[in-house]
C-alpha positions in Angstrom: -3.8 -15.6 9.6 -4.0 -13.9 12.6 -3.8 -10.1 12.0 -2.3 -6.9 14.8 -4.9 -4.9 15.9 -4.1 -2.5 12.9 -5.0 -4.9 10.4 -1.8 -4.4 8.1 -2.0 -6.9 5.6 -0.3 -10.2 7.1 0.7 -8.8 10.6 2.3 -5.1 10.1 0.6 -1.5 11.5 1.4 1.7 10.3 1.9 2.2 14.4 3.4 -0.5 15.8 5.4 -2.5 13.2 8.6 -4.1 13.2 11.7 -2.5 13.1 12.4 -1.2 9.5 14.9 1.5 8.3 14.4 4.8 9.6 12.3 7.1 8.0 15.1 9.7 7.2 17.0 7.3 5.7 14.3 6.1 3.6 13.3 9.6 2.8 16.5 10.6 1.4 17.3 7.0 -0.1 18.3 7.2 -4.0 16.5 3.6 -4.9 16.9 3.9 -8.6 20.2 1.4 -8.6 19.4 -0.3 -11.5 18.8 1.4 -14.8 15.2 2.6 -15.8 13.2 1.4 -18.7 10.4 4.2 -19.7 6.9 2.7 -18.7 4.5 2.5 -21.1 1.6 4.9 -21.8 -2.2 4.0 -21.2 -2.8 3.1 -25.0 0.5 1.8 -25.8 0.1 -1.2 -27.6 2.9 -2.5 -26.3 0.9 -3.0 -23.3 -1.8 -5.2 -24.4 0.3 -7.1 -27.7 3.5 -7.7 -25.8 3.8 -11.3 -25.5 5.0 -12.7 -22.4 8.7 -13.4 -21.8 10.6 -16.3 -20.5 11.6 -14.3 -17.3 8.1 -13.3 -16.8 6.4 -16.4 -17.6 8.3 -17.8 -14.9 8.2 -14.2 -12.9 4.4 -15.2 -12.5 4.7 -18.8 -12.4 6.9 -18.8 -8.9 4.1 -15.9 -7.3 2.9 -18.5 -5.0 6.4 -18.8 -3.7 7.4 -15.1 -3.6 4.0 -14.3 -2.3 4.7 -16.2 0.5 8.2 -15.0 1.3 6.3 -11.3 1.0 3.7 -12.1 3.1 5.8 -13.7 5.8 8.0 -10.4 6.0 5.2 -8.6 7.1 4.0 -11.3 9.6 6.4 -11.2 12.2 4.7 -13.1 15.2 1.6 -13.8 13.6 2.6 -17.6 13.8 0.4 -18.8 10.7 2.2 -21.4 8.8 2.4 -20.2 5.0 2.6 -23.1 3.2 3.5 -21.9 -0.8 3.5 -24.2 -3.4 6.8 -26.5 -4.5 5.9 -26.1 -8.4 3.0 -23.7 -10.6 -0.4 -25.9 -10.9 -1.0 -26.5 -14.6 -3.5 -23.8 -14.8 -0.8 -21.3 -14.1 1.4 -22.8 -17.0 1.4 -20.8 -20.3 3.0 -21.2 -23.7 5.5 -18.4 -24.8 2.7 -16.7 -27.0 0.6 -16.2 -24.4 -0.1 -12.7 -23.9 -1.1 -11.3 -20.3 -2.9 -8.4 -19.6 -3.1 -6.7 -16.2 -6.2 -6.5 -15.1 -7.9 -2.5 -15.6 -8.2 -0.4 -12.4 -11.6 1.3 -11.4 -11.2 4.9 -13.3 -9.0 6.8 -10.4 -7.3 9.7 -10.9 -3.4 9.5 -10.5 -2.5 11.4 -7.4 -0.7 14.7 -7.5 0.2 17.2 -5.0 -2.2 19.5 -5.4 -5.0 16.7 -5.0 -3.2 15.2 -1.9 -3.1 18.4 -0.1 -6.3 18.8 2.2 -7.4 22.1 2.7 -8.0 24.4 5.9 -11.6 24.6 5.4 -12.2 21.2 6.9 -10.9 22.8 10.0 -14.4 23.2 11.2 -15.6 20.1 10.4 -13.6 17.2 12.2 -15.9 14.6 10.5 -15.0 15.3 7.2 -11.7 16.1 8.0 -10.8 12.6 9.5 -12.8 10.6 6.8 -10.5 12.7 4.1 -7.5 11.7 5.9 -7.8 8.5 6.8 -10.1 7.1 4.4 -9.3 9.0 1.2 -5.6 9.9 1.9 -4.2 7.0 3.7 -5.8 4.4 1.1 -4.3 6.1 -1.4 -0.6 6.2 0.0 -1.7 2.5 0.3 -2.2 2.4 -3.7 -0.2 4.5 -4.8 1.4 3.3 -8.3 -1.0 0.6 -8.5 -1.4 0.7 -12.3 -2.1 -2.0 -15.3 0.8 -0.1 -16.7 3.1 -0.7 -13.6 1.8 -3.6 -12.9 2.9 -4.8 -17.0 6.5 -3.4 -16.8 7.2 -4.9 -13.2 6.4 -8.6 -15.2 8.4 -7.4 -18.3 11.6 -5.6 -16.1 14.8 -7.6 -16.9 16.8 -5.8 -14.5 14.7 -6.0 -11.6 12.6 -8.6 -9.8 8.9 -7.9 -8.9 9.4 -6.7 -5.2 12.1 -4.7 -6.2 10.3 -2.9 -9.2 7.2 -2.1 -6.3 10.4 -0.4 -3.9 10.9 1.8 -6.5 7.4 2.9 -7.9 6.6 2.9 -4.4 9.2 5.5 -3.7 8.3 7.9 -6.6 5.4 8.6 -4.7 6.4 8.4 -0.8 7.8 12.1 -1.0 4.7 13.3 -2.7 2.6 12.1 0.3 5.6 13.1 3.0 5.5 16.9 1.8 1.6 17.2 1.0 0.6 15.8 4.4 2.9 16.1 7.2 4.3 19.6 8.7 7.9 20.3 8.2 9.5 19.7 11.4 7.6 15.9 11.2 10.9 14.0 11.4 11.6 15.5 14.9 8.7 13.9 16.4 9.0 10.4 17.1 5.6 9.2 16.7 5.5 10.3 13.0 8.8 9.4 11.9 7.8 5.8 12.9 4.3 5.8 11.0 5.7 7.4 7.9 8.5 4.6 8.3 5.5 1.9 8.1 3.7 3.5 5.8 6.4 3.2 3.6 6.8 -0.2 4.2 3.2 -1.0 3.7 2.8 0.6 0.9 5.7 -1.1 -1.4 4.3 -4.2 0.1 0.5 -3.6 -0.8 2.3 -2.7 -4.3 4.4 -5.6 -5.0 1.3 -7.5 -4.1 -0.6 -5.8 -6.8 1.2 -6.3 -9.1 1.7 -10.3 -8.4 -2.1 -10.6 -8.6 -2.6 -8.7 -11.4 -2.4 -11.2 -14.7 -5.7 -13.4 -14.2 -5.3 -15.0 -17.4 -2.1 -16.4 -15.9 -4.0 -17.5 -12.9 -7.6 -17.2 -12.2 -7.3 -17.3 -8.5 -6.6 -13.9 -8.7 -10.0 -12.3 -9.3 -9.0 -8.6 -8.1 -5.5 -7.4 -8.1 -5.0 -7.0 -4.3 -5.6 -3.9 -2.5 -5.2 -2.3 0.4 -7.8 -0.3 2.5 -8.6 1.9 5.9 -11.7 3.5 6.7 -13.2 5.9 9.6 -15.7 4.3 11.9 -16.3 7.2 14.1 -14.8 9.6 16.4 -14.5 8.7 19.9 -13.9 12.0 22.0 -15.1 15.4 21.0 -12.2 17.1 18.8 -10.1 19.9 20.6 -10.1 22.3 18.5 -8.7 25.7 17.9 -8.9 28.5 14.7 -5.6 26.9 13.9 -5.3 23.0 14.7 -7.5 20.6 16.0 -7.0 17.4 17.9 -9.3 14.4 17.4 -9.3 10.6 18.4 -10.8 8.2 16.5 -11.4 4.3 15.6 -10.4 3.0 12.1 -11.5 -0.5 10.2 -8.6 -2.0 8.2 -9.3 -4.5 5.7 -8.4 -5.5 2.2 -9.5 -7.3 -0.6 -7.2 -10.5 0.4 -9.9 -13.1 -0.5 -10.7 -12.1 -4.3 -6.7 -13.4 -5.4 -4.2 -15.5 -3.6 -3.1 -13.2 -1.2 -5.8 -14.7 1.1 -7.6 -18.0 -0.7 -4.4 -20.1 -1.5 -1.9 -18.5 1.3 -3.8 -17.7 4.3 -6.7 -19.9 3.8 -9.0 -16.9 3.1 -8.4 -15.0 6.3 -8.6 -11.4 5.5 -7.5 -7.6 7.1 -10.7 -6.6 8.7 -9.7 -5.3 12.2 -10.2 -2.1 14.2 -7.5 0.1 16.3 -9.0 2.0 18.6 -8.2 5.7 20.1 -6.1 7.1 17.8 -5.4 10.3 18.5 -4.0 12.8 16.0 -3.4 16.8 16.0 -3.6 18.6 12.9 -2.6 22.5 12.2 -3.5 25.0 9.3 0.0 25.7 6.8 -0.5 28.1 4.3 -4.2 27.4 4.0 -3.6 23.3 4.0 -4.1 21.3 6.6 -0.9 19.2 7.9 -0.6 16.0 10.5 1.9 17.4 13.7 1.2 14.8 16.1 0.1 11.7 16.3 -0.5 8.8 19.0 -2.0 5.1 19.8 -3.3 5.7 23.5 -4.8 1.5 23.5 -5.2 -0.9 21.0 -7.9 -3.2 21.2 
């Protein structure tokens, strides 16, 4: 499948995306419609001895289906055909004692506030400030609430479907990433309300994906849980730089891990994210010791 210069997984940019509701709104959104079940801890055993309900025997069994609808929300214009298919092969079919279990995440710590913040030191050093921005920060805003414990209580949930469990993990987190990294007055510039409104929708996408490919011993096509990633290639004009903000353009790879589950091998026929944007320039300025995003801008895409 063809990919937007961006490389958002199956057609979408944090830039340049589709129309989706506007940042504001989705800021200030209440998505907790449906009533909440407590997720379970780490060592719950809950989480590994659970055995696997009807709903989520068949939550898993129709992925190849929702997958597809997902995937094709995110691809408007791409013009792949995603074929998914009519009925679960046998390997995907399970008895009622079966008993999934996500598959474990490289140790990460969970993100906080404190740990999302970036702090005014890398002022000086435009390098290591971009790379901790865009390659540590942005991936994580990806991930966020990409757990074997999420990914456990999305398949058990019987008062919300998959997609709609990732909306709402997703949006425990959006806020965190809003206030840690963006300046206050963000949603009166134009340029950021629309990436924050993308990133939103990418991440409770990259989620939702997560957590279909998560159960292995349900399917083995799904080697890795998906995941979604962005990383600096290099800076492409000299920063602009001040003792209190500092301007610099740059060229990011996007890619993702697409063909190690069926997000790429059984519904895109393997094609991955792996594509650059190029020039993207963004202004940074010193808050209280932290360093926030003010502006931002796509002068050409390649």
């Amino acid at each position: 499948m063809t990919t937007n210069a961006a490389g958002v997984p199956r057609g979408g940019s944090p830039m340049t995306d589709g129309p989706r509701p506007g940042a504001t709104e989705t800021f200030a959104r209440t998505r907790t419609e449906c009533s909440e079940r407590p997720l379970p801890e780490p060592s719950s055993r809950d989480v590994q001895q659970r055995s696997l309900s009807r709903r989520g025997r068949t939550a898993l069994a129709i992925t190849g289906v929702a997958l597809a609808s997902l995937l094709m929300a995110v691809s408007v214009g791409c013009g792949t055909k995603v074929e998914a298919p009519a009925s679960p092969s046998p390997s995907t079919s399970h008895s009622p004692e079966t008993t999934p279990s996500p598959t474990a995440n490289a140790a990460e710590s969970e993100p906080t506030f404190e740990n999302i913040e970036v702090d005014a030191s890398l002022l000086k050093d435009p390098k290591a400030l971009i790379e901790t921005f865009v390659d540590e920060r942005t991936t994580e805003w990806f991930n966020a609430g990409a757990t074997p414990e999420n990914a456990q209580a999305a398949l058990d949930s019987n008062t919300e479907n998959i997609d709609e469990f990732a909306t709402r993990i997703a949006a425990e987190y959006d806020n965190m990433f809003i206030d840690a990294l963006l300046a206050k007055d963000w949603q009166s510039n134009l340029n950021i309300v629309k990436w924050v409104d993308n990133m939103i929708f990418i991440h409770r996408t990259t989620l939702a994906l997560y957590f279909y490919t998560s159960f292995p011993d349900i399917n083995s096509s799904d080697k890795e849980p998906y995941r979604r990633i962005t990383k600096h290639a290099h800076i492409d004009s000299p920063a602009n730089q001040t003792s209190k903000s500092v301007t610099i353009i740059d060229t990011e790879q996007n890619y993702d891990n697409a063909d190690l589950n069926r997000v790429g091998e059984g519904l895109t026929a393997g094609k991955t994210v792996g594509n650059e944007i190029g020039n993207v320039t963004r202004t940074f300025v010193v808050v209280d010791g932290k360093i926030k995003l003010s502006d931002l801008a796509l002068l050409s895409l390649e």
